[in-house]
C-alpha atoms as a printed R data frame, in Angstrom:
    type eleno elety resid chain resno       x      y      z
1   ATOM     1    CA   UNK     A     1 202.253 27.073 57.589
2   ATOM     2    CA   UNK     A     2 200.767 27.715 54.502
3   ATOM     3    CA   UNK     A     3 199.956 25.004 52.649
4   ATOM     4    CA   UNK     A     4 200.695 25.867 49.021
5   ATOM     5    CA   UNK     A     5 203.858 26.776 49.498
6   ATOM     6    CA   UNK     A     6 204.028 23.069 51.570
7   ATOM     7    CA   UNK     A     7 202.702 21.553 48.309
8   ATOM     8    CA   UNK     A     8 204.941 23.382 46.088
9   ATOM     9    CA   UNK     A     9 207.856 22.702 47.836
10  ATOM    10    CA   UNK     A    10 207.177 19.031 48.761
11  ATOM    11    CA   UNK     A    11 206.702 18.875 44.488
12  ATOM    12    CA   UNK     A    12 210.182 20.968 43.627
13  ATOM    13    CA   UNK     A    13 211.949 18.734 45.794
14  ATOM    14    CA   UNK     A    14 211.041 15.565 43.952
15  ATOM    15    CA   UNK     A    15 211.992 17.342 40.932
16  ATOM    16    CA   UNK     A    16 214.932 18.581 42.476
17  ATOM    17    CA   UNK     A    17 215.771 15.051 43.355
18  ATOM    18    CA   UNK     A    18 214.996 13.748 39.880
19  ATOM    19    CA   UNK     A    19 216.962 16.278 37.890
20  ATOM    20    CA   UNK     A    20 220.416 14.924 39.687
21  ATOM    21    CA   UNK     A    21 219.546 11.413 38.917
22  ATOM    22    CA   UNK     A    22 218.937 12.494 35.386
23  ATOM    23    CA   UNK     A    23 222.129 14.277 34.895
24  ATOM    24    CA   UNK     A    24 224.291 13.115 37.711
25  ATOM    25    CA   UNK     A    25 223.099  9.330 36.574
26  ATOM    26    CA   UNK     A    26 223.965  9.483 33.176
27  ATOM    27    CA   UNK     A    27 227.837 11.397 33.871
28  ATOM    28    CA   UNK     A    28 228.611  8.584 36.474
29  ATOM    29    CA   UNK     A    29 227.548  6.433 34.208
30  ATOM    30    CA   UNK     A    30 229.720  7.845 30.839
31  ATOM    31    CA   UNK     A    31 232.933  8.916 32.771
32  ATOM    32    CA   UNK     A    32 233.145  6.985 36.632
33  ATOM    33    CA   UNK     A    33 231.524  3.916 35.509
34  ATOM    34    CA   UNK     A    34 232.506  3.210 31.766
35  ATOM    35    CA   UNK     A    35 234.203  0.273 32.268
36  ATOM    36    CA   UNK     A    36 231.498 -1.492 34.771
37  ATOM    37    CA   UNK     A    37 228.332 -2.542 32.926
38  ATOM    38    CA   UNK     A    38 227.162 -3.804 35.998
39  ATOM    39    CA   UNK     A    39 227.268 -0.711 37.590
40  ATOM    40    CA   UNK     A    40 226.194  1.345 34.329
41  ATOM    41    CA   UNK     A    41 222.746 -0.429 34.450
42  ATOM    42    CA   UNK     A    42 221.784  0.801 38.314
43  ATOM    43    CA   UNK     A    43 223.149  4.021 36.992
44  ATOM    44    CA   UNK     A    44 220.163  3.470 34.291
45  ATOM    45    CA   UNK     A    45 217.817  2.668 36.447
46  ATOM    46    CA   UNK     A    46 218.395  5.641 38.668
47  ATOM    47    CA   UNK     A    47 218.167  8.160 35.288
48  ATOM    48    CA   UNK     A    48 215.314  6.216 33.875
49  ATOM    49    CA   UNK     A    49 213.569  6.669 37.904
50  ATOM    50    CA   UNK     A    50 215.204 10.405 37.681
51  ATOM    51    CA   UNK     A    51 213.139 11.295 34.443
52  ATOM    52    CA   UNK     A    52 209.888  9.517 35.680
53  ATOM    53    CA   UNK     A    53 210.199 11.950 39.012
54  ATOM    54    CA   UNK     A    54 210.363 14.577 36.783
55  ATOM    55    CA   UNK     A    55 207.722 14.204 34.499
56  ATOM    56    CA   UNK     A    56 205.567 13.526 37.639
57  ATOM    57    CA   UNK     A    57 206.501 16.152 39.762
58  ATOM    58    CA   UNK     A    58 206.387 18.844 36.501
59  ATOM    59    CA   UNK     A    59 202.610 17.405 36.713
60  ATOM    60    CA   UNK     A    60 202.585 17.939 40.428
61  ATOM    61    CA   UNK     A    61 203.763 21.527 39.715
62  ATOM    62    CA   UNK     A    62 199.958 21.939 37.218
63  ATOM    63    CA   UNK     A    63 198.298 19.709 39.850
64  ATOM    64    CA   UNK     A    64 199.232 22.243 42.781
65  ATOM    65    CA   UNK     A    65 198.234 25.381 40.901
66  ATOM    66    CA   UNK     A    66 195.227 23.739 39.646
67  ATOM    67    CA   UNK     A    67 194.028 22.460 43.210
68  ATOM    68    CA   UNK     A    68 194.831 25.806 44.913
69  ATOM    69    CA   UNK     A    69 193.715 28.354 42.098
70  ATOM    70    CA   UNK     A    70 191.537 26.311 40.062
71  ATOM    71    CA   UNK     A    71 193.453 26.668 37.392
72  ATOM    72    CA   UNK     A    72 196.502 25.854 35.531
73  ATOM    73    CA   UNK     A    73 199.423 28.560 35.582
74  ATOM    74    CA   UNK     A    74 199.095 31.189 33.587
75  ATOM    75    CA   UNK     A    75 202.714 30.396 31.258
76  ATOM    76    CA   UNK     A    76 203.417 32.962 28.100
77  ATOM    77    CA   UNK     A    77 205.468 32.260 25.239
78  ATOM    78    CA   UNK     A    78 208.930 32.030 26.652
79  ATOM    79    CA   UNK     A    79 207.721 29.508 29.132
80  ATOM    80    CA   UNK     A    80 205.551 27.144 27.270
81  ATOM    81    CA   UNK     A    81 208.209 26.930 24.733
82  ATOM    82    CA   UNK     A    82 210.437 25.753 28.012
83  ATOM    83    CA   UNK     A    83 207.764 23.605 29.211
84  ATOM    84    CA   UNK     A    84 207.611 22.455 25.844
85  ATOM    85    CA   UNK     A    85 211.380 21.487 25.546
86  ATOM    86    CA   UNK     A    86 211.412 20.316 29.124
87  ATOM    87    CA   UNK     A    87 208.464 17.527 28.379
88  ATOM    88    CA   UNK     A    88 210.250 16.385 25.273
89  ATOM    89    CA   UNK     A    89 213.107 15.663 26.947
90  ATOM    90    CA   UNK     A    90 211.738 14.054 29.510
91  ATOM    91    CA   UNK     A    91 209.317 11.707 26.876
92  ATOM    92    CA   UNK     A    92 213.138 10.936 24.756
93  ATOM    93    CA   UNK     A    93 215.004 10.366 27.904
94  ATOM    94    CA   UNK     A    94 212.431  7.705 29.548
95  ATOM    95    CA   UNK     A    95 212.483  6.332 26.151
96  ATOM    96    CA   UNK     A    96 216.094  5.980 26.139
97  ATOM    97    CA   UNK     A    97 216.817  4.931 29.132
98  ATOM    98    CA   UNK     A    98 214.190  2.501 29.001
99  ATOM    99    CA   UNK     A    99 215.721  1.142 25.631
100 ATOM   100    CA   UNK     A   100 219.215  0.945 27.419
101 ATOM   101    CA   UNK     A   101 217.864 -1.141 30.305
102 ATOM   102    CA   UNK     A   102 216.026 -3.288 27.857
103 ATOM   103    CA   UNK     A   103 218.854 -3.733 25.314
104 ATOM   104    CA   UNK     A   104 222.395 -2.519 26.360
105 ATOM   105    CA   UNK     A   105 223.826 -5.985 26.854
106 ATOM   106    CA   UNK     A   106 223.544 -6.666 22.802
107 ATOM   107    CA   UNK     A   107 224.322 -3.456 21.725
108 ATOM   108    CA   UNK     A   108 228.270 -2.073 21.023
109 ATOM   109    CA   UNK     A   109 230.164 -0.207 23.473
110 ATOM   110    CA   UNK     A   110 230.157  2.958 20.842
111 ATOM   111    CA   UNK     A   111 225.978  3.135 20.510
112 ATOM   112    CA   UNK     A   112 226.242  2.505 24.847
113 ATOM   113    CA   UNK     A   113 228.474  5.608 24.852
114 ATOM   114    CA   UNK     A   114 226.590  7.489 22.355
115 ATOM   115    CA   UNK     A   115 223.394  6.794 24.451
116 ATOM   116    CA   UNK     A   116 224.672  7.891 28.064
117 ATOM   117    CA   UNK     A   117 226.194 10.988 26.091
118 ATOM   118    CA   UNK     A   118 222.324 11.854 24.629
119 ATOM   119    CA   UNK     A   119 221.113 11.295 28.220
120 ATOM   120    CA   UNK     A   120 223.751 13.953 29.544
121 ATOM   121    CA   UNK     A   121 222.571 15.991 26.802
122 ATOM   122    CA   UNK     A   122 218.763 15.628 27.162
123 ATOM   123    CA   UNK     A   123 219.442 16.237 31.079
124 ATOM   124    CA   UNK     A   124 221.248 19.163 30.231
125 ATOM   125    CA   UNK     A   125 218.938 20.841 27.861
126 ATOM   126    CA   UNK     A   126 216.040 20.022 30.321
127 ATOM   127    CA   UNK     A   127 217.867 21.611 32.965
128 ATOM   128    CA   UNK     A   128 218.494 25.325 31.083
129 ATOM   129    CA   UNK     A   129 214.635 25.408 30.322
130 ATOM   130    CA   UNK     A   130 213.415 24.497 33.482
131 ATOM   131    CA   UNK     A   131 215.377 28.290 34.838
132 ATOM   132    CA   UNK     A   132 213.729 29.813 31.679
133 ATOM   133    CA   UNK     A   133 210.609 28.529 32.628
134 ATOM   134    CA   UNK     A   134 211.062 29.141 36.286
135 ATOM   135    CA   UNK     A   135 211.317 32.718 35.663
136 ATOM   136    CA   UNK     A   136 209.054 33.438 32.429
137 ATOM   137    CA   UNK     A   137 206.079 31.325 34.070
């Protein structure tokens, strides 16, 4: 067994791991568990955890490459502007979930709403770039 690929693949399946807690965290959360605040602040912990696997594991990803090649990957354009999209998403969404956790219980049900709708978004948009830079890297 080689163990780069090992590495890599141990890495990609934390982030595969974080990216449906990120998005699959904050939908439960909107649509299956609007009406349970209870409920709707595990489902914050598990995006806020989902977005802190994902900013470590996109680290693991340089880490890898930079233990095996000496090195960090070679990205061009396309993909740093990815990368790029992909870490500011992932800065705005442990902000935001950490934000909710910390002060949901005072805040309207609208701005609650509004904020598990941003966190679908942010999951969303990190998503798309992540297959950009998958395959521009």
């Amino acid at each position: 067994m080689d163990p780069q690929s090992l590495a890599y693949a141990l890495v990609q399946l934390v982030h595969n791991f974080g990216a449906v807690a990120v998005v699959g965290g904050a939908v439960g959360a909107r649509w299956l568990a609007r009406d349970a605040p209870a409920t709707q602040r595990k489902l914050g912990w598990l995006v806020l955890g989902g977005w802190l696997a994902q900013a470590a594991s996109g680290a693991g990803f340089g880490a890898v490459s930079y233990h095996f090649y000496g090195r960090f990957p070679d990205l061009h354009d396309l993909a740093l502007a990815a990368l790029a999209i992909k870490l500011a998403c992932a800065a705005s969404g442990i902000l935001l979930a950490t934000a909710y956790l910390r002060r949901a219980a005072v805040w309207p049900l609208a701005l609650q709403a509004a904020v598990w709708k941003l966190l679908i978004v942010l999951g969303a948009t990190a998503l798309g770039a992540a297959a950009f830079l998958r395959w521009f890297a």
